[in-house]
Structure formats: C-alpha cells, structure tokens
N, C-alpha and C positions, 0 to 999 in steps of 0.2 A: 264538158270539161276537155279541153286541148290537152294531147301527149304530155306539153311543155309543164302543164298545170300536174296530170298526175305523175309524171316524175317527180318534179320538185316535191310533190306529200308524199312520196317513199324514200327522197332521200332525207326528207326530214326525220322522219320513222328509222331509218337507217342510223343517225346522227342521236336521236335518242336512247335506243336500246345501248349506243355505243357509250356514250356520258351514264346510261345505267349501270351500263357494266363494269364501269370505268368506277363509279360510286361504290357499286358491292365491293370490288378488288380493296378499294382507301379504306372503307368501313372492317373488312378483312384484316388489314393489314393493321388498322387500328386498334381494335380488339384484341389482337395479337402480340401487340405492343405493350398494351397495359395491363394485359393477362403477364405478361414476363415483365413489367415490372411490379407487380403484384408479387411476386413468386419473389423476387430479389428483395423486395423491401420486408416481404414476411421470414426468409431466412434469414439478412442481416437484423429485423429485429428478434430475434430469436437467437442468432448467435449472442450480440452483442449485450440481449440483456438478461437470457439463461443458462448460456455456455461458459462467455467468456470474463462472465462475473460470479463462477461459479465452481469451474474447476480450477481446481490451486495447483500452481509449483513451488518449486524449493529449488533457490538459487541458491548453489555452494560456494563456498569461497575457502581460502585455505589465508590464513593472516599468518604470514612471516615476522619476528623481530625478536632480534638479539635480545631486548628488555625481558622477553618473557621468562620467568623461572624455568628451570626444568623441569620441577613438580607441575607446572601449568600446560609443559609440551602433549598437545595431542587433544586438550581439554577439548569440549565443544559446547558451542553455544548458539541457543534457536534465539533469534528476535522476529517477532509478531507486532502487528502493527496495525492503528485506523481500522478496527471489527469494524466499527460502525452498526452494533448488532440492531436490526428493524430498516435497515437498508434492503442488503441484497443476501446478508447472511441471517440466520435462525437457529434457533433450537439441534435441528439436523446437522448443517454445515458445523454449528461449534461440533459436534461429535467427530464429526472427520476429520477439523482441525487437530483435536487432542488426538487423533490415531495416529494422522499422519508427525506432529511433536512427538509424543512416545516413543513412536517404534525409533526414532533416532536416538534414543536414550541420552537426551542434552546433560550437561551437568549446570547450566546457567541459562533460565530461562528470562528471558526481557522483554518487556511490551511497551512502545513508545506511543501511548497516547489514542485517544476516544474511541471509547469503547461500546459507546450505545450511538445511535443517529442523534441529532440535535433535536428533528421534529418527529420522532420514534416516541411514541406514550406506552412504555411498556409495563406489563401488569407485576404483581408481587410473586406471582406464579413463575414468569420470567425472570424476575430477577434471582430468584432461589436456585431456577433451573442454569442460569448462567454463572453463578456462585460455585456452584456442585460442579458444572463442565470443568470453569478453569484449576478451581481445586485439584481436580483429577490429574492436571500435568505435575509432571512430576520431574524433578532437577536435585542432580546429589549437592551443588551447590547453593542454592538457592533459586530464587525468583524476584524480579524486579521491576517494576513500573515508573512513569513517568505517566503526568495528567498531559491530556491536548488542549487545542484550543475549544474542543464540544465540552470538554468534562466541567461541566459547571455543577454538577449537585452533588449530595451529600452522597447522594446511591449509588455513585461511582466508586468513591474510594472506600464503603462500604464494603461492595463487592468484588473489589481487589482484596479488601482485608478477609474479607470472609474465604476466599481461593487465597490465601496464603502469600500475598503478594507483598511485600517491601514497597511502599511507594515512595521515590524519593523526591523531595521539592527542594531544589537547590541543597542537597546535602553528598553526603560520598556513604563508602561504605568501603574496607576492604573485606577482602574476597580470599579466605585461606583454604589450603587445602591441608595436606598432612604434615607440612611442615610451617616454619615461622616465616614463609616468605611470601608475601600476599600481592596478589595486582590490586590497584584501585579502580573502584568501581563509581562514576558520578551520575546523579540525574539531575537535571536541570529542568527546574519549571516553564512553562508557558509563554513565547515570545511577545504573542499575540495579545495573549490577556496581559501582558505588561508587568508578570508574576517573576520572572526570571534573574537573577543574581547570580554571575559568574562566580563571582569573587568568592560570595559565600558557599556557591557550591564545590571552591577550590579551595577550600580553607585546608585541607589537609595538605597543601604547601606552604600553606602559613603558620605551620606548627614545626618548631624547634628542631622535633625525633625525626621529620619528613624524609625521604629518600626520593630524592631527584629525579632517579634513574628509573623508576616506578614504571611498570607498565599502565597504562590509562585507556582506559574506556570510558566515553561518555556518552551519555541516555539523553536526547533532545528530542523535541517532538517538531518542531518548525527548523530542519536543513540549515534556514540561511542565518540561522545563531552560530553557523561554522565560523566564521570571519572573525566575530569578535570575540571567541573561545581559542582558535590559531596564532590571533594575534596579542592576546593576552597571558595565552598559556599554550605555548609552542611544542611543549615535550607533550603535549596531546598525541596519543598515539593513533585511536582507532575511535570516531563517533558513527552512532548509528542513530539513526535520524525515521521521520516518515513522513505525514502531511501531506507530500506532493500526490500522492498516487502514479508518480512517476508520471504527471497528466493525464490519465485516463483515458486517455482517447490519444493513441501516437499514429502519425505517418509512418508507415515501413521506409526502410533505409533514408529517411531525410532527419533522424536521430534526434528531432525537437517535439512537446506536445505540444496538444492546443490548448489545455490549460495552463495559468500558469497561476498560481493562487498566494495572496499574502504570504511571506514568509518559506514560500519557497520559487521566488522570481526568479533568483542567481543560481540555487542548485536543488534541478527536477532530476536528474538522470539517476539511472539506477548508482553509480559508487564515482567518485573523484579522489584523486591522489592531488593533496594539496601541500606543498612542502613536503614534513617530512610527515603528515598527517592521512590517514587510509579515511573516505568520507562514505558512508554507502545506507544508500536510502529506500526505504521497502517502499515495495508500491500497493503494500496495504492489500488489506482482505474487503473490505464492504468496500460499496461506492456512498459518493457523498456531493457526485454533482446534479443540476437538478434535473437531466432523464437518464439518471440513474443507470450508465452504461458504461461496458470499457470495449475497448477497440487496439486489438492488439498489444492489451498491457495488462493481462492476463493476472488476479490475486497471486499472494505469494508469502511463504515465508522463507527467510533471510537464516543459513547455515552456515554456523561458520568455524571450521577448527582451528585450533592455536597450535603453532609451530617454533620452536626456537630457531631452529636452522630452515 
C-alpha cells in the first residue's frame, strides 16, 4: 500500500469520526429540544386545563344611575353564569363557588343560564348534591335564574326550584326593599332555542300603573339579544348576559377571542356601554368547548354594587 493509499484511509477515518460527532451533537440537540417541548406542552396543558379553568375571580364593578332609588343605594348584587356542572366544575368547586358568593353577603343573587354540560350524564346523587349547594347561597333579596341554550330538561329547573331560585322565562319581577319603590327585574328566555319574547318579558311597560323611569335589569343568557332589547326598550338600564365565556381562549393585549359562538358573535368582551345602556358579560364558570380549556380568560363571578350618585 503507497503513502498516498494509506493517508487517504486515515483521512477518511478522520472525516468519519467527524460526521459521528457531528450526529451525536444533532441527536443531542434533538433530544433537547423535544425534552423542552415536552415540558412546555405539559405545563401549558396543565395550566390551561387545571388552573386556569379552575381558580375563580370576581370582577367588581360599581353601576352608577340617577334611576336608582335610594333604598337601592349600596345594594349588591352577584351574577353566576354557564356552571356547566360535569365539565370542568364539580361537587368541590360548587363548595368554593357558594364560599366565595357568601362571604360577599349579595342581596340579589342571578344566574344566567346552563347549568349542567349538555353531554354531562349526571347521577340523582348529583343532582341532590347540587340542589343543597345552590340552596345554600343566600340573598336578602332574592334569587333569579334565566334557562341557557344547554337547559333543555326538566332537572334543570327542577333544581333551581329546589335551591330556591325564581326562574324567569320571558316575565319580570319587581324587586322591593323597605320601602314602596322597587327596580325591575326581567329575564328573558332562550335566543337560541327560539324561546325568547321581548315584548312579553317587558310587559310591565305595557301596564297602565308602569313607571318609565324604572331602574331595569335584564337577565339574558345569549349577549347578542342586546340589540333588539336596546332597540326596543331603550330605558334598559343595565343587562347581564353569559354564553360567550368571553371566548375561552383570548390573545393577551389583541382584546378578541378565538371563539366566537351563536348568539354571542357581536358581543364577547367582558362589558360594553351601548347608548345609554351598561352590557356586561360573565365569562362563566365551566367550559363548554370541545378540549375543554381556557387561556387566559380565567372563570369568574360578576360583582356588582348599585349607586345613585
């Protein structure tokens, strides 16, 4: 074998160990890679479907307007929204729910709508045990419900009635305190299910004795029933609304989600001021899309005090 012959098989040898080396480093670096995305995809699924679908806030709000009595100055009132119970909430979480409601000692308690999952097969067991939860909240004014678009069975408003709940379908209610001067209260049924009548839920302006100047709140479970409740009935003062989940899944600072669902196309954000009307939309307690996740739109219940001045 010539010099020429056994260099060329050492620089080959050379050129090999270098392409080995060169392999373990990619293989390394590989590894490395997918181990930290591994690690990133188990914390974001971890946040997104044990954290931050699961600790609650409470957004306050303080509701200004001349309309309101004085006996109404200060009042306050919790709205709860989309449990979605057999989602991402349970047995547990309703207990925290009612601790965190109580210790606010509301005097008007509201729930806008579906209360159980749609594909949730919950036992008798459950439904007794969530009967006794919402019972337990407690309002010196009362309690009021409106159905969603999941509330299709009879064991829904069973178990409103059984927790003490006023459910209202297209009807009013006033709302007195110690004296003879009441706000009106409305709930409005169902957009979705095609259940809904303005009109008859505003019939208490279609009565003779009616006071125009009436404070009004109105109970809607689909947001975008605003439009034609603002433009039908303008002295609407303050609706409280749910459905959207505020999209469950938002961009930070680009203020849009990625859901945007029936009935709440035109308004997902948490509150709008539309004319002279306050609009403000919870972004609900369970989830209800289907991988069952929120991303920075964290459960919540809706606080909120009355003010004259």
């Amino acid at each position: 074998m010539t010099r020429e012959e056994i260099n060329e098989g050492k620089q080959k040898e050379i050129e090999n160990e270098k392409r080995k080396e060169t392999m373990k480093i990619i293989i390394k670096k590989m590894i490395k890679t997918i181990f930290i995305i591994m690690i990133i995809g188990i914390i974001f699924f971890s946040y997104t479907t044990y954290v931050s679908t699961v600790k609650i806030s409470v957004r306050e709000y303080r509701i200004k307007n001349e309309k309101i009595p004085e006996n109404f100055n200060g009042i306050k009132i919790i709205q709860f929204s989309d449990l979605h119970y057999g989602s991402t909430m349970y047995s547990e979480n309703i207990k925290e729910i009612k601790k965190i409601i109580n210790i606010r000692k509301p005097d008007l308690i509201l729930f806008t709508g579906d209360l159980i999952n749609h594909d949730y097969k919950i036992t008798e067991k459950e439904k007794e045990s969530l009967a006794i939860e919402l019972s337990n909240l407690k309002a010196t004014l009362g309690k009021y419900a409106v159905l969603g678009d999941e509330d299709n069975t009879e064991d829904i408003t069973t178990i409103l009635n059984q927790a003490n709940f006023t459910t209202l379908k297209n009807e009013y209610d006033l709302i007195y305190t110690k004296t003879n001067n009441p706000i009106l209260l409305i709930g409005l049924s169902s957009l979705i299910k095609k259940e809904q009548d303005i009109e008859k839920g505003y019939d208490y302006f279609h009565q003779e004795t009616h006071n125009s100047n009436i404070f009004t709140i109105t109970m809607v479970h689909e947001p975008d029933s605003s439009t034609d409740i603002i433009n039908n009935h303008n002295n609407t003062d303050l609706i409280l609304a749910g459905h959207s989940h505020n999209g469950s899944i938002r961009i930070p600072f680009a203020n849009f989600p990625l859901e945007r669902k029936e009935g709440a196309k035109k308004y997902n954000q948490e509150q709008y001021q539309i004319n002279n009307t306050k609009l403000f939309i919870s972004s609900g307690l369970g989830t209800n899309n289907s991988i069952g996740i929120r991303l920075f739109c964290r459960p919540s219940i809706n606080f909120f005090r009355l003010s004259k001045n």
